[in-house]
C-alpha positions as CSV (number, residue, x, y, z in Angstrom):
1,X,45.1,101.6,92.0
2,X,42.7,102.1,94.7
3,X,41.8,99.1,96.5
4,X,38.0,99.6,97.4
5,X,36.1,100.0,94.2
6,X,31.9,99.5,93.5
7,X,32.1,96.9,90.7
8,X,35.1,94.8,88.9
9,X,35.0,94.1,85.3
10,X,37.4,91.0,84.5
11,X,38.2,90.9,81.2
12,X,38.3,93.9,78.2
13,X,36.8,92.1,75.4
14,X,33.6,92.6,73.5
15,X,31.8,90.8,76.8
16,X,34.0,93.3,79.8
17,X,33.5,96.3,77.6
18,X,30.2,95.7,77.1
19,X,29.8,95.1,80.8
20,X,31.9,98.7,81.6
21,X,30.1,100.6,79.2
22,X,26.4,99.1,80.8
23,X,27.3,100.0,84.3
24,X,28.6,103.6,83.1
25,X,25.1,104.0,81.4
26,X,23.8,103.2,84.5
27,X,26.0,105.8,86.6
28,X,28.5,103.2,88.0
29,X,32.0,103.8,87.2
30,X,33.6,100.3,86.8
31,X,37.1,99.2,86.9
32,X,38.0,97.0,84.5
33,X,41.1,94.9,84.5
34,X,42.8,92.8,81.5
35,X,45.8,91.1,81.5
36,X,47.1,91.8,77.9
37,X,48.2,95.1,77.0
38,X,45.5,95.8,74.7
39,X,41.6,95.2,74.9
40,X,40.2,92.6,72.9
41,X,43.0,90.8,72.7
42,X,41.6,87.1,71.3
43,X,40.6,88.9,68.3
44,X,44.2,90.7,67.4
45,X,45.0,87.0,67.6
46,X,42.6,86.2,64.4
47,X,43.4,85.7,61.3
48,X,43.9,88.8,58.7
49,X,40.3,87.5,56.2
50,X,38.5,86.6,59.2
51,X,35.1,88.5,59.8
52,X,31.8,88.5,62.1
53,X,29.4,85.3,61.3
54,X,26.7,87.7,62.8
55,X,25.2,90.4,61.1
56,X,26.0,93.7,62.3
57,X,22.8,94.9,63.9
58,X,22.8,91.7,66.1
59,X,26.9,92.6,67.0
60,X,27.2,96.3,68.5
61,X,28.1,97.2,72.0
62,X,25.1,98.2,74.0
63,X,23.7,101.5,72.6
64,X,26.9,101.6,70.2
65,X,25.9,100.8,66.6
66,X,29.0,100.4,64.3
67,X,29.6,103.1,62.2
68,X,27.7,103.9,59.1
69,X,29.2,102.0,56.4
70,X,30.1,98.8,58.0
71,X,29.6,95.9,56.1
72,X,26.8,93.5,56.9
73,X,29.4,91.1,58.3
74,X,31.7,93.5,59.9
75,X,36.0,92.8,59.9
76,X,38.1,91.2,62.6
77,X,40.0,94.6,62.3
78,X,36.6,96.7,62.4
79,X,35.3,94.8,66.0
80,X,38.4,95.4,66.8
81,X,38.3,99.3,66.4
82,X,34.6,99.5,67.6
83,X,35.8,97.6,71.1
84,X,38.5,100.0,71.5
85,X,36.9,102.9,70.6
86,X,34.3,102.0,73.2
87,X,36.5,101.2,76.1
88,X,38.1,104.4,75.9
89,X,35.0,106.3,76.8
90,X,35.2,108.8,80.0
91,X,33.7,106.8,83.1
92,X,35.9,103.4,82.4
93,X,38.6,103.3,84.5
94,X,40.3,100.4,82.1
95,X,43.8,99.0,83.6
96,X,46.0,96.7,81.0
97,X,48.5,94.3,81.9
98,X,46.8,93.5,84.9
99,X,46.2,89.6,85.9
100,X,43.2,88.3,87.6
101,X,44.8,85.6,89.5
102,X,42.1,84.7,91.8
103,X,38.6,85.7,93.3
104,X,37.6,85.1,97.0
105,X,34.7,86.2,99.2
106,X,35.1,88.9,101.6
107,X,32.9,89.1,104.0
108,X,29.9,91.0,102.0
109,X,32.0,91.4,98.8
110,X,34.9,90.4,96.9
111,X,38.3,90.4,97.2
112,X,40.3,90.2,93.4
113,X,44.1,89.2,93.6
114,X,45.9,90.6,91.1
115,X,49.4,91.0,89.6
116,X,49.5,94.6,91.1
117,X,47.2,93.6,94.4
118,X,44.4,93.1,96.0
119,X,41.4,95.0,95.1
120,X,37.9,94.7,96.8
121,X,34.3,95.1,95.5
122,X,30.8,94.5,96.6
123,X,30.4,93.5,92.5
124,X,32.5,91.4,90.0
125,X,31.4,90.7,86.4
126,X,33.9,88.1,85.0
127,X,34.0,88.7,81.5
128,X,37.1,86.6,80.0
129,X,35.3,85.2,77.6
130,X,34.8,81.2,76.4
131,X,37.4,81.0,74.3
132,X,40.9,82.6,76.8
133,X,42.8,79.7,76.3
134,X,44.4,77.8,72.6
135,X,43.5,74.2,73.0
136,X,45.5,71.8,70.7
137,X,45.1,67.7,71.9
138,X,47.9,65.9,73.4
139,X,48.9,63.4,70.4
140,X,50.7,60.5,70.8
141,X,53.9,61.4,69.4
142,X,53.3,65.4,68.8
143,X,56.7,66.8,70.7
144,X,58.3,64.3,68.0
145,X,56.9,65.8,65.0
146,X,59.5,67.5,62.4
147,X,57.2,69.9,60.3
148,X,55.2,72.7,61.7
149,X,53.0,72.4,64.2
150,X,50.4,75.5,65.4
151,X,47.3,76.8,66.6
152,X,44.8,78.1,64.7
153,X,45.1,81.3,67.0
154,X,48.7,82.1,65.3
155,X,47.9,81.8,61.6
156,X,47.2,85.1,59.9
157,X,47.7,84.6,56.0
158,X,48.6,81.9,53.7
159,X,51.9,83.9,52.7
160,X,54.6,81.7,53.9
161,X,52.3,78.3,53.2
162,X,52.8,79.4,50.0
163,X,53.3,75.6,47.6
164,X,53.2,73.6,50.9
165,X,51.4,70.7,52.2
166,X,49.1,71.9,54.9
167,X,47.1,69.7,57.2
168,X,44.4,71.9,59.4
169,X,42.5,70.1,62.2
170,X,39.7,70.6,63.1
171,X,35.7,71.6,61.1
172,X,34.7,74.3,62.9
173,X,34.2,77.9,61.3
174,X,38.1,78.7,62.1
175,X,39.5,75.5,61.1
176,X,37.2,75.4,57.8
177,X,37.8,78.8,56.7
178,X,41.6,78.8,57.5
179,X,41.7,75.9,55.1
180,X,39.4,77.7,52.1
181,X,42.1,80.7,53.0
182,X,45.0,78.7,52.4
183,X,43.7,76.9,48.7
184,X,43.1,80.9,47.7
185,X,46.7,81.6,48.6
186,X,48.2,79.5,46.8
187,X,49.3,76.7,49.3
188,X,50.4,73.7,47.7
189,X,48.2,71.0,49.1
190,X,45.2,71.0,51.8
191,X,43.7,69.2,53.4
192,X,41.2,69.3,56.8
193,X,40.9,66.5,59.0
194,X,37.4,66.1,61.1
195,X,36.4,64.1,63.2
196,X,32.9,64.8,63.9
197,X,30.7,66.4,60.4
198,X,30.2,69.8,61.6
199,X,26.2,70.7,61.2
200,X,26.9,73.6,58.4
201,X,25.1,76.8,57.9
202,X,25.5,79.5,54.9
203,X,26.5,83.2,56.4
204,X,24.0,84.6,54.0
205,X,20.5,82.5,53.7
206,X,18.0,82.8,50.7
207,X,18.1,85.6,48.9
208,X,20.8,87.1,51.0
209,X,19.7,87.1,54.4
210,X,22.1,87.0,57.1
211,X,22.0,83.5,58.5
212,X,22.1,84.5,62.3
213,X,18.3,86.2,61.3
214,X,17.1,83.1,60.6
215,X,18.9,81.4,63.6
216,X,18.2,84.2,66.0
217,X,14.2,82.7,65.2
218,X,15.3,79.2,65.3
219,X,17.0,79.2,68.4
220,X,13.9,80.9,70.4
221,X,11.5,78.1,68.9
222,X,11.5,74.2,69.9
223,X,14.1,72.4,69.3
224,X,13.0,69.4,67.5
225,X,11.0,72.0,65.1
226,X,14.7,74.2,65.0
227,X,16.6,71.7,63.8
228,X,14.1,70.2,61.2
229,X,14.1,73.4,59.9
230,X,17.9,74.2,59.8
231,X,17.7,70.4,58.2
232,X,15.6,70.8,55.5
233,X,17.5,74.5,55.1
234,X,20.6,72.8,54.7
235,X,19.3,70.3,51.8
236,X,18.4,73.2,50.1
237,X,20.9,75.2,50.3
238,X,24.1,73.0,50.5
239,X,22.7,69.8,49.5
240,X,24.7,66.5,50.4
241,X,28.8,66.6,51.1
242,X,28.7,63.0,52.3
243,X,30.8,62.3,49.3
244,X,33.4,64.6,49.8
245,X,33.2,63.7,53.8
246,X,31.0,66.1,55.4
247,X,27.7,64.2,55.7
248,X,25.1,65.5,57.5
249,X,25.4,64.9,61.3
250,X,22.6,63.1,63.0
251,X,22.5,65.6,65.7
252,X,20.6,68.9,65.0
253,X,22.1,72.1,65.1
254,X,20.3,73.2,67.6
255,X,20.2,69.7,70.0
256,X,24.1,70.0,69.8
257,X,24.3,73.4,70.2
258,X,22.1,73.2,73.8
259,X,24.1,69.7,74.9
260,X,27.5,71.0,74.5
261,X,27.9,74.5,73.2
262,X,29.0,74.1,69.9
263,X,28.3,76.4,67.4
264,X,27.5,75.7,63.9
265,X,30.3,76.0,61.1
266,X,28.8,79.5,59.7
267,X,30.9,80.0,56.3
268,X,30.3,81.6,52.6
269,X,29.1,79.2,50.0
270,X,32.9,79.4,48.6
271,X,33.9,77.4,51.2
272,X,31.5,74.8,50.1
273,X,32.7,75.1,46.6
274,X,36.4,74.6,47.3
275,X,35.6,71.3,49.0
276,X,32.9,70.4,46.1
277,X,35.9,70.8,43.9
278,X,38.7,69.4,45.6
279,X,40.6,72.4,46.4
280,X,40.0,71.4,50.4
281,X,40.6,67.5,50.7
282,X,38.9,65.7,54.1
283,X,40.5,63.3,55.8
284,X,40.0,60.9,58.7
285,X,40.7,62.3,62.7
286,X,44.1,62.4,63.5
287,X,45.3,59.8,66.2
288,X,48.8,60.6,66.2
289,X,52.3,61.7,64.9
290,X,55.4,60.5,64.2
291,X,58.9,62.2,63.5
292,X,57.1,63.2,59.7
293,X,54.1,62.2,59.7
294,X,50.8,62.1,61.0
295,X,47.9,58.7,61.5
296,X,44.9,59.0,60.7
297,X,41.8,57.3,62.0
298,X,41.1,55.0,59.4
299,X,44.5,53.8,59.0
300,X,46.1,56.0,56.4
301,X,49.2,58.5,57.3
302,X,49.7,61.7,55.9
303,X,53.3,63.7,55.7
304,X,52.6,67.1,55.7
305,X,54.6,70.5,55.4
306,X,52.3,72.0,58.6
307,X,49.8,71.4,60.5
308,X,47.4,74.0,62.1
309,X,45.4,73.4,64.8
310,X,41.9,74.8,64.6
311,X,41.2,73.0,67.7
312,X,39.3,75.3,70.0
313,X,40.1,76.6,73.2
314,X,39.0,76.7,77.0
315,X,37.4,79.1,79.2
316,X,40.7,79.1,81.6
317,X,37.9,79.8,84.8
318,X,39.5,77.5,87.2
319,X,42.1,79.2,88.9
320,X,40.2,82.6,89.0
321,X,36.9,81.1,90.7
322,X,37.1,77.0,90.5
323,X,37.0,77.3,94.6
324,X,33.8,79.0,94.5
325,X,31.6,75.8,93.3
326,X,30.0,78.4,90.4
327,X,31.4,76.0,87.5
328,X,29.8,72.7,85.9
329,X,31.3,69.9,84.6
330,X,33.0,71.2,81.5
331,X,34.3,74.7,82.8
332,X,31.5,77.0,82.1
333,X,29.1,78.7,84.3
334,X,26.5,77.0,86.1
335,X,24.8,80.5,86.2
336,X,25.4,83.3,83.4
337,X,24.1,87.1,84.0
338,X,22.0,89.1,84.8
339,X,21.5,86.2,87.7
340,X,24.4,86.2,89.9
341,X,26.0,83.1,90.0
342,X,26.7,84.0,93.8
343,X,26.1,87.1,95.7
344,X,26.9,90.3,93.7
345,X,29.1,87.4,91.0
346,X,28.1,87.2,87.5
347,X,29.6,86.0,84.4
348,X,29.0,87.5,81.5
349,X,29.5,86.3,77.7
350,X,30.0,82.5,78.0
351,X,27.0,81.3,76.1
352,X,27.4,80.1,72.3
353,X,25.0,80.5,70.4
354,X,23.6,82.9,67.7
355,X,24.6,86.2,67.4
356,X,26.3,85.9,70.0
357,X,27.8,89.4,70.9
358,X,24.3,90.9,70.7
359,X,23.2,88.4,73.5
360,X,26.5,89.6,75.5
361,X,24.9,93.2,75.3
362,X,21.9,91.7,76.3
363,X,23.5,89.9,79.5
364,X,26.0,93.0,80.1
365,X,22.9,95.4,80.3
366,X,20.6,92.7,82.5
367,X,23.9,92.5,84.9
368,X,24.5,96.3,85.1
369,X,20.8,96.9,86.0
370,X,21.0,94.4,88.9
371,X,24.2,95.2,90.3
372,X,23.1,99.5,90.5
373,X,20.0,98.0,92.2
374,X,22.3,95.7,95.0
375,X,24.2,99.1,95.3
376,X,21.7,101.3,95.7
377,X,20.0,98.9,98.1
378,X,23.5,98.7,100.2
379,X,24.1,102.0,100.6
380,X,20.7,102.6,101.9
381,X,21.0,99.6,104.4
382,X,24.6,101.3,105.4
383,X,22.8,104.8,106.0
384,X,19.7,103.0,108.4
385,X,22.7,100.9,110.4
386,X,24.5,104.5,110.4
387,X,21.4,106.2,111.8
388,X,20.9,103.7,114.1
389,X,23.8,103.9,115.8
390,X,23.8,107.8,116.0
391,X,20.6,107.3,117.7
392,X,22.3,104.2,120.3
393,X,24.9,106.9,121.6
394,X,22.7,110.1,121.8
């Protein structure tokens, strides 16, 4: 691996393949390094029915529609198979199996430390994505639990939950539609425990319009006005869960999603209807476990078969760039792409928000237009100081 290279791309999911295949569109070959042994490897780690929340058009690689015949809402398998296509292309030098261990300044540039070595760059995208690492609480009393215990990130099918008692944790998309995945498989008995109502929102609006459309709108308008909106959408369209324990939050959609970046729960209206009819039970927040059991908030205690963890992850930036004073208060970027978050750093993909992977083209394309400008710029500031000292010895 050579060690002087123009620009770095840290990660090879949708957001460092997007960022390769930008600067190759622009005429910079990128090396792009990933520390699994596949690209877009948080997706493999999916579940088999999951798909996109975000309609295709809104979900491509730059300048890389999906093939014709995609579905609206395209497969976990079929983003899958677009990435990989994608990174593949002639002009990616793409390196698996490689860790990013940490990033330092040198001198003008960068210096990446790796599991194979050092490599330096004028230009680093980090692209890892804001969901690299499984996140499951620290319970009181969790190491001592006798039944199952996993993270969302390693269920793939209801087969072997078959006529058990399943506890999932957590209301987010993954957690709510693992749970409407395990009452169509034919688990015995499940249940979802929340501990904040997740604002909802339908994948398909009225009259079948993908939901991100209408979010897409939403999210460029007011805020106050946004989340009336999504509000009133929501009455309509859902109606009132409160007594089956999803009322509707307080916060709006939108308010929530700017404070803390959280996304709405984007599901199917079958999701809806297995909780409306009892197939999906909620419960109170877990507090803690015990040998078979597990307490919940409001004093009751559950013993279930399994419990699955749909409990989110982290953005695992810390040890790569935590040093360089580039992060706020809860891990993510103070500064996302195309602006560099320092000289000739950006960070690409670590916005939630709708239609989401379209906005990561967005950012990838912004970044790789900046950084060929820096690099054109350099080189032409390395010719003058060239000339210049020609013209000191002659």
């Amino acid at each position: 691996m050579q060690t002087q290279r123009e620009a770095i791309v840290v990660g090879a999911g949708p957001a460092g393949i997007a960022s390769a295949l930008s600067l190759k569109d622009r005429g910079v070959t990128p090396l792009v390094l990933e520390q699994s042994d596949r690209v877009a490897s948080s997706w493999r780690s999916r579940y088999d029915r999951m798909k996109l929340n975000t309609w295709r058009s809104f979900s491509h690689l730059p300048g890389r529609q999906f093939p014709k015949g995609t579905p609206t809402f395209p497969t976990r398998d079929q983003v899958i198979e677009h990435i990989e296509k994608h990174a593949n292309e002639d002009g990616i030098d793409l390196r698996l199996g490689v860790m990013v261990q940490r990033i330092d300044r040198d001198g003008d540039g960068w210096i990446v430390r790796t599991s194979e070595g050092e490599v330096r760059a004028p230009e680093v995208v980090v692209a890892t994505g804001h969901e690299l690492r499984p996140f499951t609480p620290d319970w009181e009393g969790r190491d001592e639990f006798r039944g199952e215990l996993l993270h969302g990130d390693d269920y793939r099918n209801p087969e072997r939950f078959r006529d058990r008692d399943v506890l999932v944790v957590g209301s987010g998309c993954t957690g709510m539609e693992i749970a409407h995945d395990l009452a169509d498989g034919g688990t015995g008995k499940v249940r979802l425990a929340v501990r904040t109502p997740p604002n909802i929102m339908l994948r398909r609006g009225p009259g079948g319009i993908p939901g991100d459309l209408i979010a897409v709108t939403l999210w460029h308008s007011p805020t106050r006005f946004a989340d009336a909106f999504s509000r009133l959408g929501r009455k309509k369209t859902i109606g009132d869960l409160s007594e089956y324990g999803l009322p509707i939050p307080e916060e709006g959609i939108f308010t929530r999603a700017r404070r803390l970046g959280v996304a709405p729960s984007i599901l199917d209206e079958e999701v809806i209807d297995a909780v409306r009819d009892g197939r999906i039970e909620i419960v109170s927040a877990v507090e803690s476990f015990d040998r078979s059991g597990v307490h919940l908030a409001d004093g009751s205690r559950l013993e279930p078969d399994a419990v699955i963890c749909a409990t989110g992850h982290r953005r695992g930036l810390e040890p790569l760039v935590g040093h360089l004073d580039v992060l706020g208060d809860r891990g993510a970027p103070k500064v996302r792409a195309p602006e560099p978050a320092a000289e000739g750093l950006r960070f690409v993909g670590y916005l939630p928000r709708p239609a989401a992977l379209g906005h990561m083209a967005k950012e990838a394309r912004g970044a790789a237009k900046a950084i060929k400008r820096e690099l054109r710029r350099a080189r032409k500031a390395d010719r003058s100081e060239r000339a210049g000292l020609v013209a000191t010895r002659t």
